[in-house]
C-alpha positions as CSV (number, residue, x, y, z in Angstrom):
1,X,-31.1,26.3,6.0
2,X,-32.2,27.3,2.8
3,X,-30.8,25.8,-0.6
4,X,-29.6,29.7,-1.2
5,X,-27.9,29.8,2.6
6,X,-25.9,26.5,1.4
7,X,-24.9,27.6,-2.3
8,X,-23.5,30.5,0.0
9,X,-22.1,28.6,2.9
10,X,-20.5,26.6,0.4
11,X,-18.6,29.3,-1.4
12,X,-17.5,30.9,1.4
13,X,-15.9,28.1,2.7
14,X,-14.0,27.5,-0.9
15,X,-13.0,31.3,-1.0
16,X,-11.4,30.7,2.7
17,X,-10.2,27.4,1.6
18,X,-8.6,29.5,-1.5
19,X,-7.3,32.3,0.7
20,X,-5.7,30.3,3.0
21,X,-4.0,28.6,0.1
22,X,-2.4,31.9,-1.7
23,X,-1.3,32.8,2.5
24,X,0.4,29.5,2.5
25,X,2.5,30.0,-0.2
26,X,2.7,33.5,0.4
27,X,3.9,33.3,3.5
28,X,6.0,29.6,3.6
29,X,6.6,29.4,0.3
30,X,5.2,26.1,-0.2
31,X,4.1,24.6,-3.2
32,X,3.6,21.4,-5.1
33,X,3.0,18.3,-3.3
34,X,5.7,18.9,-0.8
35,X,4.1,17.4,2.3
36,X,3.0,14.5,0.6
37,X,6.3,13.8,-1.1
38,X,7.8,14.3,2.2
39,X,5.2,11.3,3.9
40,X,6.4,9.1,1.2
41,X,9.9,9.7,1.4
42,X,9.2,9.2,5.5
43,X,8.3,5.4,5.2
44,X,11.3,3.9,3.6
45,X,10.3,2.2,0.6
46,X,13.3,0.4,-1.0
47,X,14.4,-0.3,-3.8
48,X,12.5,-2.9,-6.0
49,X,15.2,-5.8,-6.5
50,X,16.0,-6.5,-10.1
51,X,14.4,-9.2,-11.6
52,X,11.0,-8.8,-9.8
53,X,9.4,-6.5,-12.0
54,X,8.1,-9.7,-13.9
55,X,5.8,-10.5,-10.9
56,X,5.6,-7.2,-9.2
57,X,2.3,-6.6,-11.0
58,X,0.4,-9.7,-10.5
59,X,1.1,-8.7,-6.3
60,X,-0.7,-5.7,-7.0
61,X,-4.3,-7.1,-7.8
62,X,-5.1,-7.5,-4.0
63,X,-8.5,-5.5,-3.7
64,X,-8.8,-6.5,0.3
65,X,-11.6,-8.5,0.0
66,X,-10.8,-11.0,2.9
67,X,-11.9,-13.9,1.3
68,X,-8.2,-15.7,1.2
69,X,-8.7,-15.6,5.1
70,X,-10.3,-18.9,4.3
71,X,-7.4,-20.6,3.0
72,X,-5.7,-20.2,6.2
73,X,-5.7,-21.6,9.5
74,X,-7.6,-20.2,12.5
75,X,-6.3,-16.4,13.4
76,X,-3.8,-16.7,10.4
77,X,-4.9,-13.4,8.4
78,X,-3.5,-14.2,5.0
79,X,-5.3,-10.7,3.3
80,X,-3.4,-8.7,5.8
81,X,-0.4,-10.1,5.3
82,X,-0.4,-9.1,1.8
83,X,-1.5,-6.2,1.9
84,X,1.1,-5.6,5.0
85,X,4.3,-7.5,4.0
86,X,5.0,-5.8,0.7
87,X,4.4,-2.0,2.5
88,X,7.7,-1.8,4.0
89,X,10.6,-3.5,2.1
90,X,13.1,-2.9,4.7
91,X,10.9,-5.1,7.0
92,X,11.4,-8.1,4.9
93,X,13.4,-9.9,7.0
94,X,10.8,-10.0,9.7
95,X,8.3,-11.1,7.6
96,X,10.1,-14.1,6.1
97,X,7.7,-16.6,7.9
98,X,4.7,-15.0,6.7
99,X,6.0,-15.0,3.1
100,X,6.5,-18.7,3.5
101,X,3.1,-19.3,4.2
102,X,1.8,-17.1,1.8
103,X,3.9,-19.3,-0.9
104,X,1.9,-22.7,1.1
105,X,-1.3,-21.2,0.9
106,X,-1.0,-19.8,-2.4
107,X,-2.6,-22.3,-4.2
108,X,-6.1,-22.4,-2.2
109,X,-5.6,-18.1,-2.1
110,X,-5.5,-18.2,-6.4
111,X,-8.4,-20.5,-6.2
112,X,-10.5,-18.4,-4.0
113,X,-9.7,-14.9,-4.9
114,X,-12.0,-12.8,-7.2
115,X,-8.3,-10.9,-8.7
116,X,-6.7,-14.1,-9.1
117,X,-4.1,-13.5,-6.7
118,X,-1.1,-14.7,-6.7
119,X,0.0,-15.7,-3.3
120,X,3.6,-17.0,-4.4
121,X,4.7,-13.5,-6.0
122,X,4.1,-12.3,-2.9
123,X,6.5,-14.6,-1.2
124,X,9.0,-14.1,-3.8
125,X,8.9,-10.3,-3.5
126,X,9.2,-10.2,0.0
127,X,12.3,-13.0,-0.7
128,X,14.0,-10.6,-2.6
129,X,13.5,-8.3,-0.6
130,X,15.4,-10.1,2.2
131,X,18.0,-11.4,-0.1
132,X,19.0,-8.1,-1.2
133,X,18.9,-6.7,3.1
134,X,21.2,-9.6,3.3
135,X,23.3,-8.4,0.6
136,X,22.7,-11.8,-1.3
């Protein structure tokens, strides 16, 4: 196809991309970010426990990288586990032992990881967490 055929191809497919959009609303009424909003609003995120906005941003440095899986034992996942354990609040209860560990291995994690990681706000923000399920 010819540079002229894709420069075509290409507009085409935004025009119908465009029309389809103006149907939508037309048609549905939809607008905004509804759908999104809507996914967001579908995974239960709780609230964030007072207190822990102190360390909440030091949990957020997590790039995925992998390299804490180092620190932990054989089949322990340690990168998952923070990336996983702070997703869902209202699972914090389950996730207690993880969070445990994390606060064990967070010294070998801070040393290894290229964000500088901290393990331990991890385990405290999935502690809260499970203190405030409790209704501690």
């Amino acid at each position: 196809m010819s540079s002229l055929g894709r420069s075509l191809a290409a507009k085409w497919i935004l025009a119908w991309a465009l029309f389809k959009n103006i149907l939508r609303v037309l048609v549905y009424g939809v607008r905004g970010p509804r759908d999104w909003l809507a996914a967001i609003r579908a995974e239960s995120l709780g609230v964030t426990p007072a207190g822990t906005w102190t360390y909440l941003a030091a949990t957020s440095r997590c790039i995925g990288c992998g390299i804490c899986d180092v620190a932990g034992r054989p089949g322990e996942r340690p990168s998952q586990w923070i990336v996983q354990i702070i997703r869902q609040p209202a699972d914090s209860l389950l996730a207690l032992d993880k969070a445990r560990r994390l606060a064990e291995l967070a010294p070998a994690i801070a040393h290894l990881c290229p964000q500088g990681m901290q393990a331990q706000y991890v385990s405290r923000l999935v502690e809260d967490h499970a203190r405030m399920l409790r209704g501690e």
